[in-house]
ZADO-669910 format. One record per residue (C-alpha): residue number from 1; residue in one letter; x, y, z. Coordinates in nm, 4 decimals. Layout:
+------+------+----------+----------+----------+
| resi | resn |       c1 |       c2 |       c3 |
+------+------+----------+----------+----------+
|  NUM |    A |        X |        Y |        Z |
...
+------+------+----------+----------+----------+
//
This chain:
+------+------+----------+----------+----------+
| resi | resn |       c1 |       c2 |       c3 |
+------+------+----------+----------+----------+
|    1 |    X |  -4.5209 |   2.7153 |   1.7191 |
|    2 |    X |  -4.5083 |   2.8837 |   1.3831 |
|    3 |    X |  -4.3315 |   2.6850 |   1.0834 |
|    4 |    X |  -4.1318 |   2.8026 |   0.7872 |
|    5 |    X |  -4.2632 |   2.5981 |   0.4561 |
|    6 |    X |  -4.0530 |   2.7552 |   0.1757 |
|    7 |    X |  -4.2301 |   2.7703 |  -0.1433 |
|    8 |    X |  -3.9941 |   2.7243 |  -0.4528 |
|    9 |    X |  -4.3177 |   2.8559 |  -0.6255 |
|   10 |    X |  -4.2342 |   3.2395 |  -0.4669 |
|   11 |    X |  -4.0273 |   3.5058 |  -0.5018 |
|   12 |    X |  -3.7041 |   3.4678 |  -0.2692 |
|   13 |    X |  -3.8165 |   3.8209 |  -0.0949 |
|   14 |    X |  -4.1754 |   3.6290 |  -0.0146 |
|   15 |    X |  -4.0384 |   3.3690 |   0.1607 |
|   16 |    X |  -3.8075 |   3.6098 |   0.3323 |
|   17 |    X |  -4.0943 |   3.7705 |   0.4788 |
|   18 |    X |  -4.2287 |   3.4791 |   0.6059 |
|   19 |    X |  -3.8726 |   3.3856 |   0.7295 |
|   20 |    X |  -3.8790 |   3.6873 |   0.8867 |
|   21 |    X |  -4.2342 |   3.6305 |   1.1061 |
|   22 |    X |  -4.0947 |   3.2951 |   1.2144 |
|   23 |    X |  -3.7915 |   3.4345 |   1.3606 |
|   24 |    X |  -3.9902 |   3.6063 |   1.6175 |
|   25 |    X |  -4.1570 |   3.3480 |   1.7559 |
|   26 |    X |  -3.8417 |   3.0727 |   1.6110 |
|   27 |    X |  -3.5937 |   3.2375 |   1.7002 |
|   28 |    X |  -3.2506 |   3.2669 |   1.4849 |
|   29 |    X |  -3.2120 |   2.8978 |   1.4430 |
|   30 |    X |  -3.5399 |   2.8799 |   1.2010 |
|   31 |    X |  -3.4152 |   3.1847 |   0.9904 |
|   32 |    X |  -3.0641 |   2.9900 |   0.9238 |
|   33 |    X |  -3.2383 |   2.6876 |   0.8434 |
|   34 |    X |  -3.4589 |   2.8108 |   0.6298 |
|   35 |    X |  -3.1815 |   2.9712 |   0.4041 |
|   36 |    X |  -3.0649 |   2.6578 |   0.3982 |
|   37 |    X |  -3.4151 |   2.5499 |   0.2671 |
|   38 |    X |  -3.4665 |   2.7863 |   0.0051 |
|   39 |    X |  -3.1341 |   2.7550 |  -0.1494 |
|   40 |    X |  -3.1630 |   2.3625 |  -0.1345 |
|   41 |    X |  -3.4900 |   2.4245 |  -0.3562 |
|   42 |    X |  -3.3509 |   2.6991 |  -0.5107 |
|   43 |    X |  -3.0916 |   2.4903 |  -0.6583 |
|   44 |    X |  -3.3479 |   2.2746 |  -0.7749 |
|   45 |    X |  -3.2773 |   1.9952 |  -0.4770 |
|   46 |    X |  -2.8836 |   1.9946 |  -0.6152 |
|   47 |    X |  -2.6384 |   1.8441 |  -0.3550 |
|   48 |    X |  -2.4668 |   2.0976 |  -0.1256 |
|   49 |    X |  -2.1010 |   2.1646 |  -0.1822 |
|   50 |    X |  -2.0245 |   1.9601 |   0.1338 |
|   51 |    X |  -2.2358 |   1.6760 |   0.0191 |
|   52 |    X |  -2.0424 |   1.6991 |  -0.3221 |
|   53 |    X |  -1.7275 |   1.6753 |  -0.1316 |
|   54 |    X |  -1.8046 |   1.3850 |   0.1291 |
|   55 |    X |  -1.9502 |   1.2191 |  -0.1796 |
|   56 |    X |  -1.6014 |   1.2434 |  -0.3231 |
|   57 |    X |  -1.3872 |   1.1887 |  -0.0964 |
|   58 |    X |  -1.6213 |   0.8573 |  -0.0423 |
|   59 |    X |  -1.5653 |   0.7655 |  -0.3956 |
|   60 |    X |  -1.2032 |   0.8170 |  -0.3690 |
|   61 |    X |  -1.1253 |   0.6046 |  -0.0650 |
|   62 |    X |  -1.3245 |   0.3204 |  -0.2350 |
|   63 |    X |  -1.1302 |   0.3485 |  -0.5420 |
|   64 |    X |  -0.8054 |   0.3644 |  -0.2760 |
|   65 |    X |  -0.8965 |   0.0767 |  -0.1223 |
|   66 |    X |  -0.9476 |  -0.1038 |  -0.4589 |
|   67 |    X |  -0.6088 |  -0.0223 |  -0.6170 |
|   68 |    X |  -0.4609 |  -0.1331 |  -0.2525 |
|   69 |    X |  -0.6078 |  -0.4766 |  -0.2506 |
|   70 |    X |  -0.4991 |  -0.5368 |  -0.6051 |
|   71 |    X |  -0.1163 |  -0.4432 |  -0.4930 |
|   72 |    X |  -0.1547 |  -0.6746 |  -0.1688 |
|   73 |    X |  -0.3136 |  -0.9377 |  -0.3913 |
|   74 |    X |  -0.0345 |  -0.9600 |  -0.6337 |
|   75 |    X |   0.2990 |  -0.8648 |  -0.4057 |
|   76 |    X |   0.5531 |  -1.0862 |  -0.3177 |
|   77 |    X |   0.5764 |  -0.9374 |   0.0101 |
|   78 |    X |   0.5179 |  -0.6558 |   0.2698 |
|   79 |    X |   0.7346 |  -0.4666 |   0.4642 |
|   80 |    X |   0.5385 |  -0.2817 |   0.7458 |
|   81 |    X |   0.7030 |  -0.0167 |   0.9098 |
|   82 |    X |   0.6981 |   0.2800 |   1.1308 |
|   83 |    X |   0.8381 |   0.5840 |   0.9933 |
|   84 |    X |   0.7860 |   0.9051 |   1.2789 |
|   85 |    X |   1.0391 |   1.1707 |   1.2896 |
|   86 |    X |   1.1502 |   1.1028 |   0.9356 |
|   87 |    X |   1.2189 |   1.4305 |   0.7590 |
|   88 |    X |   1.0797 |   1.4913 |   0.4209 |
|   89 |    X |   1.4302 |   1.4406 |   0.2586 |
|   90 |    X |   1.5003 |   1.1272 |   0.4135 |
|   91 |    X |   1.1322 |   1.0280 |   0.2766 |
|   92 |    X |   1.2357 |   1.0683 |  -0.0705 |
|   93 |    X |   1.5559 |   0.9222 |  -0.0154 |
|   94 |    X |   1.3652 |   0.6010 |   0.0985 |
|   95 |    X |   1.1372 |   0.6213 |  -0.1960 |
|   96 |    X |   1.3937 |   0.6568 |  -0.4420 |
|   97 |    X |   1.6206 |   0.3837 |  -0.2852 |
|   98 |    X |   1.2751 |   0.1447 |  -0.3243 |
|   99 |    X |   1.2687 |   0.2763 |  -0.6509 |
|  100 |    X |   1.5980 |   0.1458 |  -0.7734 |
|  101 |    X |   1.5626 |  -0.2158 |  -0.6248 |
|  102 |    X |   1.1940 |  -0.2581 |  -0.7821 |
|  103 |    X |   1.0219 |  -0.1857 |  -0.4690 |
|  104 |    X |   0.7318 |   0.0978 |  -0.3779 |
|  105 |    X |   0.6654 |   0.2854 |  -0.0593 |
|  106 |    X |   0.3113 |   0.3581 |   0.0492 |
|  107 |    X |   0.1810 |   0.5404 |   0.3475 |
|  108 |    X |  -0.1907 |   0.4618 |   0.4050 |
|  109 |    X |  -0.4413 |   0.5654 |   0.6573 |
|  110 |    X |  -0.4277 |   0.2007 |   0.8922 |
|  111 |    X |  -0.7965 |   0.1751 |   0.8562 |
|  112 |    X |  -0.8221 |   0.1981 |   0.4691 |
|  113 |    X |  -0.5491 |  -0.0557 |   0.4388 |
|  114 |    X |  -0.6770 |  -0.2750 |   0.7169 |
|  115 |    X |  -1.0231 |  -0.2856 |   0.4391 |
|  116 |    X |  -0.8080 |  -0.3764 |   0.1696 |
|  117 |    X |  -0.6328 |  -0.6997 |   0.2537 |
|  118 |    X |  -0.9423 |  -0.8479 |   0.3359 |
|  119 |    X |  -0.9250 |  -1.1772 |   0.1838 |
|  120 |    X |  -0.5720 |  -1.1478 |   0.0352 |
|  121 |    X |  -0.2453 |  -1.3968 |   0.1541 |
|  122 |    X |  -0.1003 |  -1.1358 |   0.3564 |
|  123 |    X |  -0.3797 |  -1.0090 |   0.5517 |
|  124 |    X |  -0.1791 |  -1.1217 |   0.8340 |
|  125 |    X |  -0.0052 |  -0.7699 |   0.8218 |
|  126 |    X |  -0.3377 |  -0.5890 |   0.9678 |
|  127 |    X |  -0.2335 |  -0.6453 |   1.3458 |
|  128 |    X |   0.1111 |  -0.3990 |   1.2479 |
|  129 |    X |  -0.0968 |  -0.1170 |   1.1042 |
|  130 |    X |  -0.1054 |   0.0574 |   1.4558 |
|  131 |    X |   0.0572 |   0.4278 |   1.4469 |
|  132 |    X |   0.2365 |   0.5925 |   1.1723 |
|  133 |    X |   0.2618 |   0.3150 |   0.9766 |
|  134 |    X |   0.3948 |   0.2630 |   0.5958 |
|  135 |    X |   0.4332 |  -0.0483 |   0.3939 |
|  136 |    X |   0.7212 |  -0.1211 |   0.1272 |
|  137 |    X |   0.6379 |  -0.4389 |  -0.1129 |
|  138 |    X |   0.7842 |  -0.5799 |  -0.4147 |
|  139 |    X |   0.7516 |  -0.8665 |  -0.6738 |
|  140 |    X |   1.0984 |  -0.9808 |  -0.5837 |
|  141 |    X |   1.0772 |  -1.1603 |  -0.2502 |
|  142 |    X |   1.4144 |  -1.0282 |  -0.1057 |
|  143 |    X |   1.3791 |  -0.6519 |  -0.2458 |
|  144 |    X |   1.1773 |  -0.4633 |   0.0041 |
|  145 |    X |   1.2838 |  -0.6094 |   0.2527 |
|  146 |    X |   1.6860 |  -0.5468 |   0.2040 |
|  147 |    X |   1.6460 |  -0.2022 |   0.1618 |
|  148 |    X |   1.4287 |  -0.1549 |   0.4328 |
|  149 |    X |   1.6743 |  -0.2960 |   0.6532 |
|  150 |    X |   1.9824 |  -0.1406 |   0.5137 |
|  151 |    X |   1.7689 |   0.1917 |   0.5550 |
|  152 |    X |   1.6587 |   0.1423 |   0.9374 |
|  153 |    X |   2.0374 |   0.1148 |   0.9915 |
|  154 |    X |   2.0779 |   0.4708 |   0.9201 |
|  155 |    X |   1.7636 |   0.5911 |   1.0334 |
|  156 |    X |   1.6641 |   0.5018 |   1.3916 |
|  157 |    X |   1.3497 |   0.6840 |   1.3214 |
|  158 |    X |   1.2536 |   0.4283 |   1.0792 |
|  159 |    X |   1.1232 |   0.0619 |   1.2819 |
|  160 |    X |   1.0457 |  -0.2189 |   1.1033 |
|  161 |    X |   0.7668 |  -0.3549 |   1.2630 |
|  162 |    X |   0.7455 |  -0.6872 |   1.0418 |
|  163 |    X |   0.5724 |  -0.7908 |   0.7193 |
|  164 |    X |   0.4135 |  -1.0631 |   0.5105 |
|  165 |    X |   0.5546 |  -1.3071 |   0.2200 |
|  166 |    X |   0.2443 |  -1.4720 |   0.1469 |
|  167 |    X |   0.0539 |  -1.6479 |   0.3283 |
|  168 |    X |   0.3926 |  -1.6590 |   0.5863 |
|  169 |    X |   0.3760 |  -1.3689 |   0.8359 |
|  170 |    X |   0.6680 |  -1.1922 |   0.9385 |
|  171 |    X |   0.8324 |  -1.0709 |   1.2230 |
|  172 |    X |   1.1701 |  -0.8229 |   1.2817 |
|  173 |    X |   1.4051 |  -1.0830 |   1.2580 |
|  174 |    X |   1.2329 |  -1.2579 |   0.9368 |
|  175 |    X |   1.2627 |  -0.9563 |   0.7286 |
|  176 |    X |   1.5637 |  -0.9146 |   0.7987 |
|  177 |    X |   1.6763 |  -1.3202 |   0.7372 |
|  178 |    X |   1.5136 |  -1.2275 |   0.3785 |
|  179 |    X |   1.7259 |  -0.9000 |   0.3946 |
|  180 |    X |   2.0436 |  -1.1045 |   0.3489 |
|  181 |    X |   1.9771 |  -1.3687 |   0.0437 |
|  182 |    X |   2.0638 |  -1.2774 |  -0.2852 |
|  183 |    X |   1.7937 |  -1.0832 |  -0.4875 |
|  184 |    X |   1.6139 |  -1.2953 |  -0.7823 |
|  185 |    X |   1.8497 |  -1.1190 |  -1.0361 |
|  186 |    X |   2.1539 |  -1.2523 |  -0.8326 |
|  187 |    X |   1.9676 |  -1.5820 |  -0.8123 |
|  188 |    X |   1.9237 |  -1.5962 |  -1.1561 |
|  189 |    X |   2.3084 |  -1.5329 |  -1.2318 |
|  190 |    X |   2.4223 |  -1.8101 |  -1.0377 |
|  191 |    X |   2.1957 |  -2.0386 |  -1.1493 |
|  192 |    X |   2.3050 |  -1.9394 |  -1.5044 |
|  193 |    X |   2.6901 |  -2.0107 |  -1.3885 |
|  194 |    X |   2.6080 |  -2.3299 |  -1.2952 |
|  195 |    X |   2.4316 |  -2.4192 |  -1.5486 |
|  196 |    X |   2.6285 |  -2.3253 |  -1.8239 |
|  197 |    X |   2.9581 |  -2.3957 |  -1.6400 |
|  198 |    X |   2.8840 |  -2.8218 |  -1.6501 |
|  199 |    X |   2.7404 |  -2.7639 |  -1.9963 |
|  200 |    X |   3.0772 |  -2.6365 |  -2.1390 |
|  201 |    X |   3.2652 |  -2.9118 |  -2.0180 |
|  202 |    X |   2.9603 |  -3.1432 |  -2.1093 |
|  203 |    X |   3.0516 |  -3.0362 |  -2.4353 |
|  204 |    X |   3.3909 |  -3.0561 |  -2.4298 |
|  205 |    X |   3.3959 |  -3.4464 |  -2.3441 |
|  206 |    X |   3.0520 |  -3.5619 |  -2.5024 |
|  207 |    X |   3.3488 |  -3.7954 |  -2.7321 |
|  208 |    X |   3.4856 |  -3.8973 |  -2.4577 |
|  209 |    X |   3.5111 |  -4.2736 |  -2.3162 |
|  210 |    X |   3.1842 |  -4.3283 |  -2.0978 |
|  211 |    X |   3.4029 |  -4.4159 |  -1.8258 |
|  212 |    X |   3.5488 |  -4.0467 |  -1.8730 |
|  213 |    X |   3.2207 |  -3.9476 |  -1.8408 |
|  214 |    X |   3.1517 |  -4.1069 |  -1.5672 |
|  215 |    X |   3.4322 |  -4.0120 |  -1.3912 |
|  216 |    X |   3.3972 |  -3.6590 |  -1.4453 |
|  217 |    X |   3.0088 |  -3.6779 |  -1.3177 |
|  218 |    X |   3.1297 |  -3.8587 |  -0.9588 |
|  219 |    X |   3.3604 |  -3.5436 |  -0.9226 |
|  220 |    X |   3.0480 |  -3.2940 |  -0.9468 |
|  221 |    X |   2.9041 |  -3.5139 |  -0.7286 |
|  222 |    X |   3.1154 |  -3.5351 |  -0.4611 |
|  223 |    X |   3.1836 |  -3.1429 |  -0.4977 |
|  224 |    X |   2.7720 |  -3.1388 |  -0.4283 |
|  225 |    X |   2.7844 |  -3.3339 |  -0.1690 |
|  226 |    X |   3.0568 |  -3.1807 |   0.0227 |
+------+------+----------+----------+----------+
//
């Protein structure tokens, strides 16, 4: 059976005539691929637009994958969730609720993120990503996860599914135990009540007799201890 050898070295109308006494015995298939050929030497072996794109797209889901592991590495904790039916308002309304606690909304194809927590504490999240999945994740422990929950209330479309704090997996009901402590900002005020509550008083009796003192240290603790 006749072959089509495309010479770079001729004319594009000489190898067309050649092309062209293949195709008889060939049939149509040889003439299309040896367009292909000729435009693939042509082009002085450059890489088709197709391969350019694939070889993109490659090069983007690897850096994807990278920026994602660094997130997972770093977070707090994960919030996995399944967001069908949600309209695209109600999207940006859970984005920009995220937003204003200090938590970020992500939706990932399940198999790129399934790559990136590979080796990370809360790997443990990779049996959720099933479905239309998204993840919310902060740096404050109880941020995500409290507005994901005050969120699902509204929205039936949104399911939490469960989530990761560490090394600790998740389920429904631990999300939403996280949901209700304080957030490390309220943590932080209290602690700076209490702390600077004793200190005034401290203070206020450091002339004081020692049994004063002593006295007034048995009432704090007593009040802890109660």
């Amino acid at each position: 059976m006749p072959r089509f050898n495309a010479d770079p070295g001729r004319s594009v109308r000489t190898n067309l005539i050649q092309l062209t006494t293949v195709r008889s015995a060939t049939g149509g298939q040889a003439l299309r691929a040896g367009f292909r050929k000729i435009a693939g030497e042509r082009n002085g072996g450059e890489t088709l637009p197709k391969q350019r794109e694939h070889l993109v797209d490659r090069a983007e889901k690897k850096e994807f994958v990278s920026s994602l592991h660094g997130v997972f590495e770093k977070t707090s904790v994960v919030v996995v969730a399944h967001y069908s039916g949600l309209t695209v308002a109600q999207m940006q309304k859970l984005r920009k609720e995220m937003k204003a606690a200090g938590a970020t909304v992500q939706v990932a194809k399940n198999r790129l993120a399934k790559i990136a927590l590979d080796g990370t504490d809360v790997a443990s999240i990779g049996s959720l990503m099933k479905g239309p999945t998204l993840i919310a994740y902060s740096d404050d422990p109880v941020a995500a996860p409290k507005v994901a929950v005050a969120f699902a209330k509204d929205h039936d479309k949104f399911v939490i599914l469960g989530g990761a704090m560490g090394v600790t997996a998740l389920n429904q009901d631990g999300v939403k135990a996280l949901a209700t402590m304080p957030s490390l900002d309220e943590m932080r005020a209290k602690i700076i009540g209490l702390i600077q509550a004793p200190a005034t008083k401290i203070a206020q009796l450091s002339t004081a007799p020692a049994a004063k003192l002593a006295r007034v240290f048995k009432a704090y603790a007593d009040k802890d201890a109660a």
